[in-house]
C-alpha positions as CSV (number, residue, x, y, z in Angstrom):
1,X,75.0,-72.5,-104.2
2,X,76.8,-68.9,-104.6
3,X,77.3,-67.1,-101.2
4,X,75.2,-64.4,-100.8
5,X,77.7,-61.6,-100.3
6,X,75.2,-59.0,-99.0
7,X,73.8,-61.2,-95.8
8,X,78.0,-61.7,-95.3
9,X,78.6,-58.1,-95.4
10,X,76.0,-56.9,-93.2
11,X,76.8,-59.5,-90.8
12,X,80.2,-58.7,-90.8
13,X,79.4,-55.0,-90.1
14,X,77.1,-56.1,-87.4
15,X,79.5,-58.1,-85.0
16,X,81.3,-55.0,-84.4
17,X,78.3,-53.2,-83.0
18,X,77.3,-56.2,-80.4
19,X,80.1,-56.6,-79.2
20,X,80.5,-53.1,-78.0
21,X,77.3,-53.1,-76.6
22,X,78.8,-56.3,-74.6
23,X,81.5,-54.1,-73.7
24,X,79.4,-51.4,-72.3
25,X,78.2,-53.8,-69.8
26,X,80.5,-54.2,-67.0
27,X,79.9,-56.0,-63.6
28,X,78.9,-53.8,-60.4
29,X,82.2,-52.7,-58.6
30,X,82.7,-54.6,-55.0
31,X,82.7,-52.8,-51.7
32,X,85.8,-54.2,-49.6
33,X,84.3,-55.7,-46.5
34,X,85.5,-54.2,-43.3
35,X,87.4,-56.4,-40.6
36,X,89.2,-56.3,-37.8
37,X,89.5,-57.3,-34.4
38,X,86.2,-56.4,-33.1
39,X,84.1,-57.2,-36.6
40,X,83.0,-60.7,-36.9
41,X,84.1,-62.2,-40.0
42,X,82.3,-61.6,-43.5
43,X,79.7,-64.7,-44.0
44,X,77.4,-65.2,-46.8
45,X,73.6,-66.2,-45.6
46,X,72.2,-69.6,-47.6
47,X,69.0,-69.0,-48.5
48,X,67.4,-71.5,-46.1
49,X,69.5,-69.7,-43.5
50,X,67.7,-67.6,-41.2
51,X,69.4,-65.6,-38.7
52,X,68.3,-66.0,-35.0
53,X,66.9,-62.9,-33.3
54,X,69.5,-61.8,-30.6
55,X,67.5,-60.2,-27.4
56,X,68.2,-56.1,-27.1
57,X,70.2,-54.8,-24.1
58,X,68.4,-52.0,-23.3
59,X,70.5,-49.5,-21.4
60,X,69.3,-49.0,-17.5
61,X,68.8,-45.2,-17.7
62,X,66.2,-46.2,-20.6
63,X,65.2,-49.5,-19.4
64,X,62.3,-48.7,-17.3
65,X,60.0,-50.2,-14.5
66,X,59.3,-53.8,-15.9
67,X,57.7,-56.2,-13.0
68,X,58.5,-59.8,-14.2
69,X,57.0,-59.9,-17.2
70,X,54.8,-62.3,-18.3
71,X,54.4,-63.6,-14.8
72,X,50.8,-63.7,-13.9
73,X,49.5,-63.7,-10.2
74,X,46.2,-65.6,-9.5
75,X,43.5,-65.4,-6.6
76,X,41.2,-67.7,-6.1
77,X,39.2,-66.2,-3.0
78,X,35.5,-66.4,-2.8
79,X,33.3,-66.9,-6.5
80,X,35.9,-64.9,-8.7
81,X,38.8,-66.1,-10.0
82,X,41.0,-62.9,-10.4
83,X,44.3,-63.2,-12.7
84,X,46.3,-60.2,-12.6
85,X,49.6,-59.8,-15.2
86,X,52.3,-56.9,-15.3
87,X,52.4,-55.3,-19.1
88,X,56.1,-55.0,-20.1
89,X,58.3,-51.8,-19.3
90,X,57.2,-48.0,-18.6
91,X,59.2,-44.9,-18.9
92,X,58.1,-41.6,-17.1
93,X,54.9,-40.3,-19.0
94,X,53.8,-43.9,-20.0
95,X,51.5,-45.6,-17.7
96,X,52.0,-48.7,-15.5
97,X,49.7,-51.4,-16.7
98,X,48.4,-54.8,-15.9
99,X,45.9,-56.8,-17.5
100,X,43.2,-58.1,-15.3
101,X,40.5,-61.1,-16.0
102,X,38.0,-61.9,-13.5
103,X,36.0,-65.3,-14.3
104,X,32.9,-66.4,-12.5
105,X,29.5,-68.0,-12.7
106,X,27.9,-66.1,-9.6
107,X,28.4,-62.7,-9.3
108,X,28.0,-60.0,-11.3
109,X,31.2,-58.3,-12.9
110,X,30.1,-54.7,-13.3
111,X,32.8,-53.5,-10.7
112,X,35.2,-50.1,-11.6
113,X,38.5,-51.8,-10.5
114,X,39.6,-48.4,-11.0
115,X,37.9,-47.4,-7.3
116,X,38.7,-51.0,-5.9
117,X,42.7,-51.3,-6.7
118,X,45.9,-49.4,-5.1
119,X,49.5,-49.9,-6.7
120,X,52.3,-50.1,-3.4
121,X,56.0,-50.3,-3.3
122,X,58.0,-51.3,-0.6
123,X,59.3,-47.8,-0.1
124,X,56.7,-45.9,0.5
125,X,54.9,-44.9,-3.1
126,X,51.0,-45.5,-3.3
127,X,49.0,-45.1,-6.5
128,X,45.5,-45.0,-7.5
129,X,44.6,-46.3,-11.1
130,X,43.6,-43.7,-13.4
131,X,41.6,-46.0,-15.6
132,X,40.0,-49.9,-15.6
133,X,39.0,-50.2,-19.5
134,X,37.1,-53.3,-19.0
135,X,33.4,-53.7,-20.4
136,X,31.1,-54.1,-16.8
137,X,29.0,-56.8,-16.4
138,X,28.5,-60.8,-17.1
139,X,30.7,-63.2,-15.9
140,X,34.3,-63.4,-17.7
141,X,35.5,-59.5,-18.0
142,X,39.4,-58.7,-18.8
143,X,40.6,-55.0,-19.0
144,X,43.5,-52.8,-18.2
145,X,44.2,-51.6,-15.2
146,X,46.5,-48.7,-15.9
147,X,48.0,-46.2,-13.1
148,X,49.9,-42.6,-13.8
149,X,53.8,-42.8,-14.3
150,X,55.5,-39.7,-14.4
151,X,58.4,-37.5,-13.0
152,X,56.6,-37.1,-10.0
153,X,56.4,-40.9,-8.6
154,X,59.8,-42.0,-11.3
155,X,62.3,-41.7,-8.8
156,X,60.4,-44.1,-5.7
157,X,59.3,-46.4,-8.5
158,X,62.7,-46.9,-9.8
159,X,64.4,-47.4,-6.6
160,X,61.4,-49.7,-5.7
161,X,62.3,-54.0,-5.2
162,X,58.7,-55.4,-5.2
163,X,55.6,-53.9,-6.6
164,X,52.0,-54.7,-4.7
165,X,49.4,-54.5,-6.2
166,X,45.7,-54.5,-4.2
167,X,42.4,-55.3,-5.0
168,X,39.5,-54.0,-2.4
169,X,36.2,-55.9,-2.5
170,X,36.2,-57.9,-5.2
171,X,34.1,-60.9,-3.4
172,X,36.6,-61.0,-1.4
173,X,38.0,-58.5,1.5
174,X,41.0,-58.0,0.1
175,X,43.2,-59.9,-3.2
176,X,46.9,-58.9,-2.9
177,X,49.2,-59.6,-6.3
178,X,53.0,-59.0,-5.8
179,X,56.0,-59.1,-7.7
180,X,59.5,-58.5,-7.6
181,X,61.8,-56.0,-9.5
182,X,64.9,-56.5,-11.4
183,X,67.3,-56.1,-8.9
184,X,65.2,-56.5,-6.0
């Protein structure tokens, strides 16, 4: 078998070409992780790792009114059963909400708790909701009861420790829900 001289030349010619487009290639530079004394130390994430949410500190001057959250407040008086829950945080120009659910099997739920409720802190600041956006009737009815925050009421409500809220006539006289404040 004679070598075929042609196919050796061109291949020949060819290697020089590849390997400068290997060349060419060249791996991503690497950015120098910063340390120190108050950095943590570099660490690569496995792919199965997943990092654990850390809760945010929120600064005091931003924090906002929060009555203990997720802490619902039940009555139990006459043929409603009223649960009443704070909605997280409020900063002046937000409202002040709780969510409200009234369950029965007697009495007619078509009431505006927006002209049955009053907000109360212990020093002195009273408010009247400006909205209960509940559908009215039957017998299992949840809605928010939202009252104004602003610049007006801010600093009372800040420097409030508990939070009272009261419901007027609801099958019953009166149905008082109360919480504390951070720091109160």
């Amino acid at each position: 078998m004679k070598p075929n001289h042609t196919l050796m030349l061109s291949l020949l010619l060819a290697l020089p070409v590849a390997f400068s487009a290997c060349a060419a290639i060249q791996p991503a530079p690497v950015t120098p992780v910063e340390t120190g004394p108050n950095l943590p130390p570099p660490r690569l994430l496995v792919e199965t790792e997943i990092p654990t949410p850390q809760p945010q500190q929120i600064p005091k001057e931003t924090a906002g009114i929060l009555p203990v959250e997720g802490s619902p407040r039940e009555d139990t008086q006459g043929n409603i059963i009223v649960v009443v829950t704070p909605i997280v945080s409020v900063l002046p120009g937000e409202t002040l909400d709780f969510e409200v659910s009234m369950d029965t099997h007697s009495v007619d739920l078509s009431m505006d708790l927006a002209d049955l409720a009053t907000l109360r802190t212990d020093n002195g600041l009273d408010l009247q909701p400006i909205e209960w956006d509940a559908p009215r009737g039957g017998h299992h009815v949840s809605g928010r009861l939202s009252f104004r925050f602003d610049d007006s009421n801010e600093p009372l409500l800040r420097s409030a420790t508990r939070l009272t809220l009261t419901l007027w006539d609801v099958d019953a006289p009166t149905r008082i829900f109360a919480w504390n404040l951070p720091g109160g």
